[in-house]
N, C-alpha and C positions, 0 to 999 in steps of 0.2 A: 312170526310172532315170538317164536321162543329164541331166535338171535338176536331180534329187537330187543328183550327183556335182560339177556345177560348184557348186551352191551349196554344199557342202562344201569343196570346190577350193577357192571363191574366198574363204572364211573363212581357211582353213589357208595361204594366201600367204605365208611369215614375211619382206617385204621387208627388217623393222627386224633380224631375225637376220643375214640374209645380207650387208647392209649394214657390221652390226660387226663379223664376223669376214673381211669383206676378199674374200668368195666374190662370183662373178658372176653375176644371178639375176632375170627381171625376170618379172614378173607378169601375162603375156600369154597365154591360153590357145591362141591360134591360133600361138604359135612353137615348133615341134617342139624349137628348140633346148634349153629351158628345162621345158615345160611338152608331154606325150606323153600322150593318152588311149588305152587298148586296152582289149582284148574286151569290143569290140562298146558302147565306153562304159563301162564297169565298175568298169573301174579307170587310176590317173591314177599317172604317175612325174613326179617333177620333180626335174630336173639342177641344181645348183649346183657352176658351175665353178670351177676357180684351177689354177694353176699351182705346183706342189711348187718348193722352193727349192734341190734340187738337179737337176731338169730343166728343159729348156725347150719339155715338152710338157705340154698343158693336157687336163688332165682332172678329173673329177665325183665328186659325190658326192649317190648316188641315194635319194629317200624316195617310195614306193610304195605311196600309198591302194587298198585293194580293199575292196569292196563283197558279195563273190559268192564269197571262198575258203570251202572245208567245211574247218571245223575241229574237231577232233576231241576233242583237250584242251584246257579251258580256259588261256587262258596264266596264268600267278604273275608277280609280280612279284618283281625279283632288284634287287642294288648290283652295277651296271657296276664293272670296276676303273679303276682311273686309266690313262690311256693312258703317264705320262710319271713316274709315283711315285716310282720308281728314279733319279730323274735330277734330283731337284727342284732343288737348290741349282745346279743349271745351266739348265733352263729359270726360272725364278725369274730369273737375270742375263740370259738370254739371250735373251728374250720374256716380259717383265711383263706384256704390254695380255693375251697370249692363256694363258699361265699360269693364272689359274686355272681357264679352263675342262679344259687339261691335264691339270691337278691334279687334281680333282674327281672324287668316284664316285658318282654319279648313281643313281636308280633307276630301270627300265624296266620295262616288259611285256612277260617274254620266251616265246617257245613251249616247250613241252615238248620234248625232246630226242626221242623220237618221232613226234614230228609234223615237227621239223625234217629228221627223215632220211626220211619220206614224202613229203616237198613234195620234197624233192629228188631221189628217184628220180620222181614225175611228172615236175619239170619235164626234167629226162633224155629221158623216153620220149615226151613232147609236144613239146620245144622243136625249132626247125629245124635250129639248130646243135648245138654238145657244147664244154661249159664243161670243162677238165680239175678248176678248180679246185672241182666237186661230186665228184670221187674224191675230194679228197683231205678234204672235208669228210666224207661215205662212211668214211674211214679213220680222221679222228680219231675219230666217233660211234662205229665198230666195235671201238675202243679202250674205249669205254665200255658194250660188249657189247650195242651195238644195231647188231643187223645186217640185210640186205637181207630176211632168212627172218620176221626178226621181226616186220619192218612191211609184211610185204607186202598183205597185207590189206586194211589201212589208203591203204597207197600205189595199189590198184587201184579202192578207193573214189573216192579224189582224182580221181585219171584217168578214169575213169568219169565223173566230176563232171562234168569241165573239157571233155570229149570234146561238149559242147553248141555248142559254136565249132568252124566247119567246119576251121581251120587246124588245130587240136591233131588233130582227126583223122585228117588228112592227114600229118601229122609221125610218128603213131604208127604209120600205116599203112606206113609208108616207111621207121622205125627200124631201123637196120640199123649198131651202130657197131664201127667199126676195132679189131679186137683187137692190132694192133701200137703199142698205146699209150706214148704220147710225154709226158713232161709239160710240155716246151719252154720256153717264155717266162714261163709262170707262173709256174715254180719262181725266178727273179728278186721276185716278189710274196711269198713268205713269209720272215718274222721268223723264223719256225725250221721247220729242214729236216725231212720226215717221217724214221723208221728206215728201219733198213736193210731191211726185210720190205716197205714201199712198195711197190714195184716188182711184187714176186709177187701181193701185194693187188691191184693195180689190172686186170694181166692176167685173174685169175681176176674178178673186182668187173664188167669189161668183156664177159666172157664171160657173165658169171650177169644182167646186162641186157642181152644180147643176147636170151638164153632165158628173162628174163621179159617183154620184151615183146613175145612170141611167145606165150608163155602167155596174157598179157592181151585180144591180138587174139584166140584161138580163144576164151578166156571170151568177151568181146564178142559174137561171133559167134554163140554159143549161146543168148546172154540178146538177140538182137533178135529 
C-alpha cells in the first residue's frame, strides 16, 4: 500500500500548477511542510502555501489523496460556482493573469450530501482535537434536512471502519466534548454568518455527540 501511494503521490505532484498560480509547493515527499503521509501510509495531504493579500500570515491550501475511505454513495459529478462571478468587471481589471481561473465553473466529483455529513460526525468522534467549523457545516446540512439521526448509521459504519488505527481509537475512547460551545475565531472565516437559531443548534448538536459517541463505544463494546 505504501508503494502504491507514493507512486500515486509522485504522479499527482502538479509543480507546473503551483508554479502559475504563485502558491508555494515543492515536490519532496520526506518535507512535512509541503508533503504529510497518514494512517499508517494510506493517505497523503499536500500543503500549498501563500500568503492572502490582505494578511501577513501564510497559510494552505490542502488536497488529500485516500486510499482506504468507505464510501457509501457513489460521488456525481456537479458545476462548481465561480468563486468571483459577482464581481467580474472588477477582478477582470484588477487581476487578469488569475481571472479566469476566478471566473470559471468547473466540474467536480462531489460526495453526496450524506456522506458529507457522516464523514463529519467521524471525524468528530475520532479526531484528537474539535474543529467548530464541522457544526457549523452540521448546521448548514441540517438546513437541508440531513441530520445527525439520519446518518447515524452510516456515520458508525465509518467509524467502525476507521477505528483499525490504533489513534482513532484512542480519540474515540477519550471523546468527551465541551458543551459550553464557543464558535471564536472561526466565525472571522465565514462569508456569511449562520441564523439566529446557530447558537441553540450547536448546544444541542454538541450534546447529541457527546451521547452518540457513548452509544457508539457501548455498540463497539458488544460487537468485540
Amino acid at each position: 500500500m505504501k508503494a502504491k501511494l507514493k507512486n500515486k503521490s509522485a504522479k499527482f505532484f502538479p509543480k507546473k500548477s503551483a508554479k502559475q498560480l504563485d502558491l508555494d509547493f515543492k515536490a519532496e515527499k520526506s518535507n512535512n511542510h509541503y508533503v504529510q503521509l497518514g494512517g499508517s501510509n494510506r493517505f497523503t495531504t499536500f500543503k500549498f502555501w501563500y500568503k492572502p493579500i490582505d494578511s501577513e500570515r501564510e497559510t494552505f491550501i490542502k488536497i488529500q489523496l485516500n486510499f482506504v475511505e468507505k464510501i457509501v454513495h457513489k460521488p456525481t459529478k456537479h458545476v462548481l460556482n465561480a468563486i468571483a462571478i459577482e464581481y467580474k468587471k472588477e477582478v477582470d481589471f484588477l487581476f487578469p493573469k488569475n481571472a479566469p481561473m476566478a471566473l470559471q465553473s468547473p466540474e467536480f466529483y462531489c460526495y453526496d450530501l450524506k456522506e458529507i455529513a457522516s464523514e463529519k460526525i467521524r471525524a468528530l468522534l475520532t479526531r484528537r482535537g474539535f474543529k467548530a467549523r464541522d457544526i457549523i457545516d452540521l448546521y448548514m446540512l441540517a438546513k437541508k434536512d440531513i441530520t445527525i439521526k439520519s446518518v447515524k448509521l452510516m456515520a458508525f459504519e465509518k467509524t467502525k471502519f476507521m477505528l483499525r488505527y490504533l489513534k482513532y481509537a484512542e480519540h474515540l475512547k477519550n471523546k468527551q466534548f465541551d458543551e459550553n460551545f464557543k464558535l471564536g475565531e472561526e466565525q472571522n472565516l465565514l462569508t456569511k454568518q449562520p441564523g439566529k437559531d446557530f447558537e441553540k443548534f450547536a448546544i444541542e448538536t454538541v450534546k447529541e455527540l457527546n451521547e452518540l459517541a457513548e452509544e457508539f463505544r457501548n455498540k463497539l463494546k458488544e460487537k468485540a
